[in-house]
C-alpha positions in Angstrom: -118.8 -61.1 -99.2 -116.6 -59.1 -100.9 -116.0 -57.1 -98.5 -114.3 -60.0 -96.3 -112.3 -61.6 -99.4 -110.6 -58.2 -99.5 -110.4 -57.5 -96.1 -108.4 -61.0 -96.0 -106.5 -60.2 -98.5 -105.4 -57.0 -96.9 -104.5 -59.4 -93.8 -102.7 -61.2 -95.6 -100.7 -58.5 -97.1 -99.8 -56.7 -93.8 -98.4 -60.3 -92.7 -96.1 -61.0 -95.7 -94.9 -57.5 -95.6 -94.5 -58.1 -91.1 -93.0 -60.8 -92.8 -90.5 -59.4 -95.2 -89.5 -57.3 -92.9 -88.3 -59.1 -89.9 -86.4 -61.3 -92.9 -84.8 -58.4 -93.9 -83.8 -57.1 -90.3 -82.6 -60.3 -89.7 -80.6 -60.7 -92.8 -78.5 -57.0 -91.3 -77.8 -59.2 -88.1 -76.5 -62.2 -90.6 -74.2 -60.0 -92.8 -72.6 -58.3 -89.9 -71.4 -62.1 -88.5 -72.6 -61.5 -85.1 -74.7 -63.4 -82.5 -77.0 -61.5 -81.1 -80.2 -62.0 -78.2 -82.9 -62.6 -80.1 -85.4 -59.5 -80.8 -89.4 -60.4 -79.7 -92.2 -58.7 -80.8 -94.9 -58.0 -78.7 -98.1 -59.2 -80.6 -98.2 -62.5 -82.1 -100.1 -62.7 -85.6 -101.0 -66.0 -87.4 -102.1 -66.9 -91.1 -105.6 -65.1 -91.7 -105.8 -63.4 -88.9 -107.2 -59.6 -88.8 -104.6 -56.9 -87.4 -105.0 -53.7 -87.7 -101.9 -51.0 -87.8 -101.8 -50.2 -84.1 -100.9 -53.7 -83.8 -98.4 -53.9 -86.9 -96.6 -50.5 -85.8 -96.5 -52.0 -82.0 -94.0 -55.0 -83.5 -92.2 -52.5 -86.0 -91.6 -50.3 -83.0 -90.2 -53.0 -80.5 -87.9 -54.5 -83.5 -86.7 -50.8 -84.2 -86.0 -50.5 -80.5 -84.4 -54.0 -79.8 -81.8 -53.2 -83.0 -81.7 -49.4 -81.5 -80.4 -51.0 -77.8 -78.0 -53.3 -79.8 -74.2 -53.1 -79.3 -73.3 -52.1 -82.5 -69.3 -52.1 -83.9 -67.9 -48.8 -84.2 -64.7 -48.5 -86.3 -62.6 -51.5 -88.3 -62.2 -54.0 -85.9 -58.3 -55.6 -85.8 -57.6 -59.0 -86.1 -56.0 -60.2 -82.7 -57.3 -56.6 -80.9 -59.2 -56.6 -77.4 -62.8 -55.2 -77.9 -63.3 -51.9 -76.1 -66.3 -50.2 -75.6 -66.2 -46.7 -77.6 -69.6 -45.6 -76.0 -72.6 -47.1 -74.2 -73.8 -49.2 -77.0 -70.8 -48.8 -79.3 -67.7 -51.3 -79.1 -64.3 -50.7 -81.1 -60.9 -52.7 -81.2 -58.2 -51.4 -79.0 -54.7 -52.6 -76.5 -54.0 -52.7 -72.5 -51.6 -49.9 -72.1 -49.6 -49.0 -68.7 -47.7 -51.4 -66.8 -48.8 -54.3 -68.5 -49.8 -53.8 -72.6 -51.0 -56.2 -75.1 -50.3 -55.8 -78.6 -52.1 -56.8 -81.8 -51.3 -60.5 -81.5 -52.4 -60.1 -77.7 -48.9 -60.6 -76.3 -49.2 -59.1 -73.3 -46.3 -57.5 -71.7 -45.6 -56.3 -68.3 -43.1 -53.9 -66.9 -42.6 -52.8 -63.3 -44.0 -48.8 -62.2 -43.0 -46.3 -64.3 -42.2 -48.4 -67.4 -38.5 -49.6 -66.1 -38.3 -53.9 -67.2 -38.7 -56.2 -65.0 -35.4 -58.1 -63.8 -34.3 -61.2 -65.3 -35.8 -63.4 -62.4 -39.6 -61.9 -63.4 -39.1 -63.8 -67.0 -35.9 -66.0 -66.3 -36.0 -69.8 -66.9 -32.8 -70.7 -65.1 -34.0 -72.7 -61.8 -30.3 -72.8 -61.0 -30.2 -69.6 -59.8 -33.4 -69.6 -57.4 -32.8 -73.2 -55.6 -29.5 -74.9 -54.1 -26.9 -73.1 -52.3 -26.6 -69.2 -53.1 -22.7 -68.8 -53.6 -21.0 -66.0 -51.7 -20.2 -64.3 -54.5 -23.7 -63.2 -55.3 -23.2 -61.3 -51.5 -21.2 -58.4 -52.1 -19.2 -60.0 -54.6 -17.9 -62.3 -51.8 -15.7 -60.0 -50.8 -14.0 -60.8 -47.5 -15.8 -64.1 -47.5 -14.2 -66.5 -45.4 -14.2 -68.7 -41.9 -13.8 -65.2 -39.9 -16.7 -63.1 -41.2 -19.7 -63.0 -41.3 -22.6 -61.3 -43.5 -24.4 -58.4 -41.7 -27.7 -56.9 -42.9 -26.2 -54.2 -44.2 -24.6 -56.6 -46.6 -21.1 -56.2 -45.8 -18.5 -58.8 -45.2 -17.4 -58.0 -41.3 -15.6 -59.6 -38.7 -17.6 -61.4 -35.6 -18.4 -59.3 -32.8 -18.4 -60.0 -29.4 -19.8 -56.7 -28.4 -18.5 -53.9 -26.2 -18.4 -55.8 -22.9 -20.6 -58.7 -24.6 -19.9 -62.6 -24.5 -16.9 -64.6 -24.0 -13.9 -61.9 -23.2 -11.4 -64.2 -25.9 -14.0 -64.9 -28.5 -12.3 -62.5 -31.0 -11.0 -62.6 -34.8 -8.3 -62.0 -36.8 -8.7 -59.1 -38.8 -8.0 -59.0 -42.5 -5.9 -56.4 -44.4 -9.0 -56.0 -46.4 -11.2 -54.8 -43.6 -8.9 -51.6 -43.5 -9.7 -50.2 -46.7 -8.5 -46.3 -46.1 -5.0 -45.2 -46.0 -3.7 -42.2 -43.9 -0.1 -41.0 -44.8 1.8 -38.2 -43.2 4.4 -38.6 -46.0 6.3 -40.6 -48.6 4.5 -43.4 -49.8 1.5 -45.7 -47.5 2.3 -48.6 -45.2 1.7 -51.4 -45.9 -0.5 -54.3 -44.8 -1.1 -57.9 -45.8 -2.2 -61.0 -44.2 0.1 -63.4 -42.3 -1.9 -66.8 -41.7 0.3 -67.2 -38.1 0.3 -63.4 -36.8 -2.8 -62.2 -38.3 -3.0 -58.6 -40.0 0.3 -57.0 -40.6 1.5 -53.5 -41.1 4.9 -52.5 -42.1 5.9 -48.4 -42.1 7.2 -48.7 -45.6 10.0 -46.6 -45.8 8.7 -43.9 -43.3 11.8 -41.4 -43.5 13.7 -40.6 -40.2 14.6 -37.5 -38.4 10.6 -36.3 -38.9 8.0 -37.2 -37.5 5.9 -39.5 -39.4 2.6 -41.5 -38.7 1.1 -44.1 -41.4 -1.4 -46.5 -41.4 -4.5 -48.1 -42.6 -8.6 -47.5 -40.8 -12.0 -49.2 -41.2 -14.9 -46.5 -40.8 -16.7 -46.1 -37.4 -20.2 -45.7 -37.0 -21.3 -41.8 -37.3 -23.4 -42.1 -34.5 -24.0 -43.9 -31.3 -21.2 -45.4 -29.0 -19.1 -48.1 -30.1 -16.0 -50.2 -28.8 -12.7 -52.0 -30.1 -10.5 -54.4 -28.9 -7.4 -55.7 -30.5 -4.1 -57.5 -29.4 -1.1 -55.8 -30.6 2.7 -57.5 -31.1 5.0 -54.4 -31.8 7.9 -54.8 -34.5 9.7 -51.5 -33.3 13.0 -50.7 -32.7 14.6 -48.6 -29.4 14.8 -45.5 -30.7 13.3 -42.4 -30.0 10.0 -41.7 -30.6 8.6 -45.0 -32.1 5.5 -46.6 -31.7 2.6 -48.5 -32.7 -0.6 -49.7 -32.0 -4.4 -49.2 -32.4 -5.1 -45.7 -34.2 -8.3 -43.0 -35.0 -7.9 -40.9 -37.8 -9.9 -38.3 -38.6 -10.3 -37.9 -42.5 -9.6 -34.6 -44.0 -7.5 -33.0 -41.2 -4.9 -35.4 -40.4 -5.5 -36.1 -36.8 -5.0 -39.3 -35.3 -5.1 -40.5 -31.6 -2.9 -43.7 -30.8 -3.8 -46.2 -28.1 -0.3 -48.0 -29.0 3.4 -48.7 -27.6 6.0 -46.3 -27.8 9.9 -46.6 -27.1 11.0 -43.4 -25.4 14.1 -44.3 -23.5 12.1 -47.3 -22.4 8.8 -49.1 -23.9 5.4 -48.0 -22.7 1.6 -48.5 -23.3 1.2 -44.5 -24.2 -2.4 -43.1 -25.0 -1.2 -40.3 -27.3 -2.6 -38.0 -30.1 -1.6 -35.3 -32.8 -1.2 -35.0 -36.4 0.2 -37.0 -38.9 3.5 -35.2 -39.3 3.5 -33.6 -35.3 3.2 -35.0 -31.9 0.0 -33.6 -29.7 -0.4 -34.7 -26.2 -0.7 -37.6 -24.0 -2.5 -39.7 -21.4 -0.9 -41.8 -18.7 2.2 -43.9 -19.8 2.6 -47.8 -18.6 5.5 -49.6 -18.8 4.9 -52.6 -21.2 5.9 -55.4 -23.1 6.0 -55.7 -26.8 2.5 -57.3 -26.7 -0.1 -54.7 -26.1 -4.2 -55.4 -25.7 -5.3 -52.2 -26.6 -9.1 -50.9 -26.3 -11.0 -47.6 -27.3 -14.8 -47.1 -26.3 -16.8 -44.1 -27.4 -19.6 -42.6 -26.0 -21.4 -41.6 -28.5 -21.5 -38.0 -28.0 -18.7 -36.7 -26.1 -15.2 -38.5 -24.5 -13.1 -41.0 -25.7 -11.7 -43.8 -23.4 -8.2 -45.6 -24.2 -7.3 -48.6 -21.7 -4.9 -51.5 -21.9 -4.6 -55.0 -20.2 -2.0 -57.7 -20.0 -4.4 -60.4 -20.5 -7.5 -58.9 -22.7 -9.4 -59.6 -19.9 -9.0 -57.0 -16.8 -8.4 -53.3 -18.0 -6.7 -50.6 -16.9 -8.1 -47.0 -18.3 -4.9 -45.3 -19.3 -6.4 -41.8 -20.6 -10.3 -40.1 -21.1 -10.5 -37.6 -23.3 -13.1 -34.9 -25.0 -13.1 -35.7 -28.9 -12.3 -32.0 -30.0 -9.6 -32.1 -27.4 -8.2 -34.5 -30.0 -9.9 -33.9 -33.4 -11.9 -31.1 -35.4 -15.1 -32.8 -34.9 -14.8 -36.9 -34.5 -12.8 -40.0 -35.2 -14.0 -41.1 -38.6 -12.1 -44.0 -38.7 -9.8 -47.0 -36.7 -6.7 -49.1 -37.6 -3.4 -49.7 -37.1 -0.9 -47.8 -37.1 2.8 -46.5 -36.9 4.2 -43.9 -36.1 8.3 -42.9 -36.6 10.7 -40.0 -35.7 14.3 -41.9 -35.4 13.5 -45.3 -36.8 16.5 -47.1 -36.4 18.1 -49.1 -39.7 15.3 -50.8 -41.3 12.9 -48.1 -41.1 10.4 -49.8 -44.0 9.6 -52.6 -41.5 8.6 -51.2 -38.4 5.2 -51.7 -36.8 2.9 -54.2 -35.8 0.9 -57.3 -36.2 -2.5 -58.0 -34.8 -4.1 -61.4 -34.2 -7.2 -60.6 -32.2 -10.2 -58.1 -33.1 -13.6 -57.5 -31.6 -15.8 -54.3 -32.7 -19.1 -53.7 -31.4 -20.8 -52.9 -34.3 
């Protein structure tokens, strides 16, 4: 009999000590304010029942392993800090870092590859500026912006084409002073060139000095490869004397070639495909009597001649000279204009030269 009282006594010592010590595992889960999954054990004992210690250590064990498979804080964790994990069961505080980071308020902030900001329309709040119409001045800063030009991929402010041969023979513009941005001078000061709403772009020698010869004038860039084509009509403001001209120019930057497809007044005035430098006369093609309005063209090929041709009407043309490109230049044309040229200029020298009204490239 005694035997059994202390035999339940013994029980019921192992339970209060099972007993104290789940409480105090338990109370290690409530001090560190977490929720954690509930830890089981794997025999269930009851008031006055017999267990012996296999059965007691089985529980202690599974409890020791549940905590032991626990993620456990590693560290002092940041208020406002993501929660990282520092190892497979470990987790510490830490920030997003690369192209987007967080900070310890968790403001997150992104930048584009490489850590350069993000433009103003990534973050902006002005709607303004993304809806409605889109003025021109946000294209190139509107330069050249008007009824006679139109925006090309490339971004650039150019006159409509109709293409070398392409569409409607007349459908041409006026060209702008500003389209002819580069100046080549064979002495003395530039010409000049400006806009006349009636007669289009005009160019004016600008005090080109007499007795020399002297060729001045103003060129847009061609393309550095492939062929190309320009038409233009030309009104000459020349006088008769000898050797005056004017008309639709190359230039070739750094060596001070040109090639003219313009009119000239040599004892009488002529359509003259000629070429040289800017202070020399070269050579020339075929020479065509001729009004003072000349429609002058020049094609390229794109790798090897030059062809100059003129026309009465713009329409039908008559080739006036074909011609190798280092025949006339070091390597190439770079760029084409208008120009003047002056050897005896008469008595108002400074306002020789021409106007043009009607422009097609084919680029």
């Amino acid at each position: 009999m005694e035997d059994t009282l202390l035999q339940r006594h013994a029980n019921r010592l192992v339970i209060r000590l099972l007993v104290l010590a789940l409480a105090v595992t338990l109370s290690m889960f409530a001090l560190a304010g977490r929720a954690e999954a509930a830890c089981t054990v794997p025999n269930q004992l009851s008031n006055g029942q017999v267990a012996d210690a296999t059965v007691v250590m089985g529980n202690f064990n599974a409890l020791k392993d549940c905590v032991d498979g626990a993620v456990k804080p590693s560290g002092t964790p940041s208020a406002g800090n993501l929660a990282t994990f520092s190892g497979s069961l470990t987790v510490t505080n830490g920030n997003l870092s690369g192209d987007c980071m967080t900070s310890g308020t968790l403001a997150v902030t992104c930048t584009k590859t490489n850590g350069t900001s993000l433009g103003y329309f990534a973050t902006g709040t002005d709607a303004a500026q993304l809806t409605g119409t889109i003025p021109v001045t946000r294209f190139d800063n509107g330069t050249n912006a008007d009824s006679s030009h139109f925006l090309r991929g490339d971004g650039v402010w150019a006159p409509a084409s109709g293409g070398s041969g392409g569409g409607n023979w007349w459908a041409g513009f006026t060209p702008h002073a500003a389209d002819f941005g580069t100046a080549f001078t064979g002495s003395g000061s530039n010409a000049t060139i400006t806009d006349d709403g009636a007669i289009g772009a005009v160019l004016k020698a600008n005090n080109a000095s007499t007795g020399g010869w002297v060729t001045r004038g103003w060129g847009k860039a061609v393309p550095s490869s492939g062929s190309w084509s320009v038409k233009a009509r030309l009104t000459a403001n020349i006088y008769n004397a000898n050797y005056v001209g004017a008309g639709l120019y190359l230039f070739e930057t750094g060596t001070s070639k040109y090639a003219a497809n313009a009119l000239v007044y040599d004892a009488t005035l002529y359509a003259d495909p000629n070429n040289g430098t800017l202070t020399g006369f070269g050579a020339r093609g075929n020479r065509y009597p001729n009004g003072n309005v000349l429609w002058a063209r020049i094609d390229y090929d794109g790798s090897t001649n030059y062809t100059f041709y003129i026309s009465q009407d713009g329409k039908n043309w008559l080739t006036t000279r074909v011609i190798a490109k280092t025949s006339m230049f070091t390597t190439a044309a770079t760029h084409i204009g208008l120009g003047v040229t002056i050897q005896n200029g008469g008595t108002d020298v400074a306002s020789q030269g021409l106007a043009c009204d009607y422009w097609v490239q084919s680029w």
